[in-house]
N, C-alpha and C positions, 0 to 999 in steps of 0.2 A: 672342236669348239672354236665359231673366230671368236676375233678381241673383244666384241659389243656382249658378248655372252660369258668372256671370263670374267669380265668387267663385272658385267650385272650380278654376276652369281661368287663373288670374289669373296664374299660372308664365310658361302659353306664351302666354296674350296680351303680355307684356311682353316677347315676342320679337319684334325687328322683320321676323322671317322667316317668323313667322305672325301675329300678332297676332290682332283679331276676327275677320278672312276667312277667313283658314286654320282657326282651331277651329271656325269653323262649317261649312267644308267636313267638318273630322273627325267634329262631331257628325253631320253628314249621311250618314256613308259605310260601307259594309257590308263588312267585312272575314269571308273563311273560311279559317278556321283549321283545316286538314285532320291531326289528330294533338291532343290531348290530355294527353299524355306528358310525359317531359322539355325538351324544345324546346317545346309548344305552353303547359305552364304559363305558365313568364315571360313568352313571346312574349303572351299571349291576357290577361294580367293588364295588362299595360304597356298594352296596346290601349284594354283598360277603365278604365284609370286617367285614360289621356287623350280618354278620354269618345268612341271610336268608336261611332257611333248605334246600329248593329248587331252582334252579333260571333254565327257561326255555329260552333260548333264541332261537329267530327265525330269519331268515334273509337268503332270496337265493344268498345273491352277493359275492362274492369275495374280498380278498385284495388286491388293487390296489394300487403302488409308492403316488399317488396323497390322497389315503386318511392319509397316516401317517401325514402330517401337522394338523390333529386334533384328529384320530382318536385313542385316546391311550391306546388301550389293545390291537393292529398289532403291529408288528413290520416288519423291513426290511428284514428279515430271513423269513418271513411267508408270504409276497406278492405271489401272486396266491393261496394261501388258502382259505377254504371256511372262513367267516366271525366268521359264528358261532365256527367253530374248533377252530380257532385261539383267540377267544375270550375264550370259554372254559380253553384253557388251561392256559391265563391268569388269569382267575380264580381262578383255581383250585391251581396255581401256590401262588395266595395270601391267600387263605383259603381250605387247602383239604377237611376240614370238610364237604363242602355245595355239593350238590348233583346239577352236573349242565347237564343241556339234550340241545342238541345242534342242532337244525333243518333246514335244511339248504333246505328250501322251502319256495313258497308266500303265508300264508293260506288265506282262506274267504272260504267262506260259511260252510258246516257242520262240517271240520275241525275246521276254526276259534273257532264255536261256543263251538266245543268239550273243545278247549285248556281253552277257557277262564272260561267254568264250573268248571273245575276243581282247578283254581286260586284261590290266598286270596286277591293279588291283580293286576293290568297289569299298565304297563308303556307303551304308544303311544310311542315308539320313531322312527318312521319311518318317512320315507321324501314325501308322496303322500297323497292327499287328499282322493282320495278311497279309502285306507286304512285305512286312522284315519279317516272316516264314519262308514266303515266295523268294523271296534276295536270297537268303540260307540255304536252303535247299539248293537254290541253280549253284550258289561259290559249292559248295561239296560237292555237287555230281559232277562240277567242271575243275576242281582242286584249285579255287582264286580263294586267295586269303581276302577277309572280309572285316570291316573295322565298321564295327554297328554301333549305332549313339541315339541317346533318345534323351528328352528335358520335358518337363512340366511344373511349375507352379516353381521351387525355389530347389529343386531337386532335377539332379542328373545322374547320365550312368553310361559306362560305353564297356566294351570287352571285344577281342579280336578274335576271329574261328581263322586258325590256319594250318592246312592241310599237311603244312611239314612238319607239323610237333604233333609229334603220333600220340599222343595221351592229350589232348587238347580237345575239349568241348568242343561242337558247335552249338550257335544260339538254341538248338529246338532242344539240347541237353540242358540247358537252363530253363527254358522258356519253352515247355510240351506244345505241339501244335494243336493237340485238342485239348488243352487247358482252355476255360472260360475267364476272359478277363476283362473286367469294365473297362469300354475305349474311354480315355480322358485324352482331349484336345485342348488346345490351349485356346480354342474358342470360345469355349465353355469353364474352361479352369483358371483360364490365365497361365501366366511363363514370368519370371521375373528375367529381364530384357539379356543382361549379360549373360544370365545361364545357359541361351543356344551358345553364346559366343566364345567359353570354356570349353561346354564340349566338343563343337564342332571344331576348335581349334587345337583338342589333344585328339580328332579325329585325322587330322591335318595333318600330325608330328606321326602320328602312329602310321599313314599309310605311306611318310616319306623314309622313315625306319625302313619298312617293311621293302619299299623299292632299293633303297639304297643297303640296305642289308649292314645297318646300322642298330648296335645294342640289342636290348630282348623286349619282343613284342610283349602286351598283354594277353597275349594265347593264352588260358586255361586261366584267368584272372575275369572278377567283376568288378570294375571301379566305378565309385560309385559316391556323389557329391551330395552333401547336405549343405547347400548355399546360404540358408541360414546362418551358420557358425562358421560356415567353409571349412568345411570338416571333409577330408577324404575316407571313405572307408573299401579296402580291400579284401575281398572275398574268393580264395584260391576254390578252384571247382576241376571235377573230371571228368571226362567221359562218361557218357550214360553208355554201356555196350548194348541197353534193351533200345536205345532212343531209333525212332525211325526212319531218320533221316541220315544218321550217318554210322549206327551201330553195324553191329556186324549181322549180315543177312541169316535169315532165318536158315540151317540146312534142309535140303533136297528131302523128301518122303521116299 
């Protein structure tokens, strides 16, 4: 580490739960940030802030008038940009140091899987259920711990799948892949503004945990916001062994 980066980061070295080893595992470590949006702002900023070496961000959408009421690393100057661009350079603008890749496409299948090999860890921040299947499935068959966060209307929820806590769900144990669930987007439903900015910000803590190997994730945990009351509610869950995406294979005939 030189002086410009003990300097920067001098917060959480005076943590005794990271100190030098830990930011330098963080300056090491490749975080993909699948969504650009509401959730992936804060989430991808916080990331950068704490000096994560790599941050990939993905997202094919655009910035749109209607997403600046939450989504804040756009600005009014960058409506019609891609997401990813305009997120980048908020980035890059808060920490030049971190190396950001900016992809401005919807992956799944050999791609997905490619990106997610490559990780140390992925942030779900995208708004479709097929996708945060697709995300889940690729973290399990490649063993990348996964911090998935989703918000709507005044309500949020986030839980972690990771492959070292052996009795630890992943999302398709909570959330079946062929379960039928009405999509709600906050195009249609509305988001109250700060709700991406909670979760994608205890998505932030949770995947800087997870790198720095700091305290105990939410593995095998659903947390889950009533912004309303601001109400947290926690719900412990376990392993589905029948689930299909990460239970134990059927035996041989």
């Amino acid at each position: 580490m030189n002086d410009d980066q003990l300097l920067r980061y001098s917060r959480h070295i005076m943590l005794d739960e990271i100190g030098i080893e830990g930011q330098e595992r963080i300056l090491a470590a490749h975080a993909l940030v699948i969504g650009a949006g509401g959730l992936g702002s804060p989430a991808a900023m916080f990331l950068a802030s704490a000096g994560v070496g790599t941050l990939t961000l993905v997202d094919d959408d655009v910035v749109d008038l209607t997403n600046l009421q939450r989504q804040i690393a756009h600005t009014t100057d960058r409506v019609g940009m891609p997401k990813v661009e305009s997120a980048a350079l908020a980035l890059r603008a808060i920490n030049p140091g971190v190396q950001v890749r900016a992809l401005r496409e919807r992956v799944d299948g050999p791609r997905l899987e490619a990106l997610v090999a490559e990780a140390t860890v992925v942030l779900d921040c995208s708004d479709n259920y097929r996708t945060r299947q697709a995300v889940n499935a690729a973290c399990v068959h490649h063993r990348k711990p996964l911090v998935a966060g989703a918000a709507i209307r005044f309500d949020g929820q986030l839980t972690v799948v990771d492959p070292a806590v052996a009795q630890a769900p992943c999302y398709a144990c909570l959330f079946p892949p062929q379960a039928t669930f009405e999509e709600v987007q906050c195009a249609t439903m509305g988001v109250f503004a700060p709700m991406v900015g909670i979760i994608g910000s205890v998505q932030a803590a949770e995947a800087l945990k997870l790198i720095a190997g700091v305290g105990t994730s939410l593995a095998g945990q659903l947390l889950m916001l009533d912004g309303r009351a601001m109400e947290w509610t926690r719900m412990r869950t376990a392993r589905d062994p029948a689930c299909p995406v990460c239970g134990a294979p059927a035996p041989s005939a």
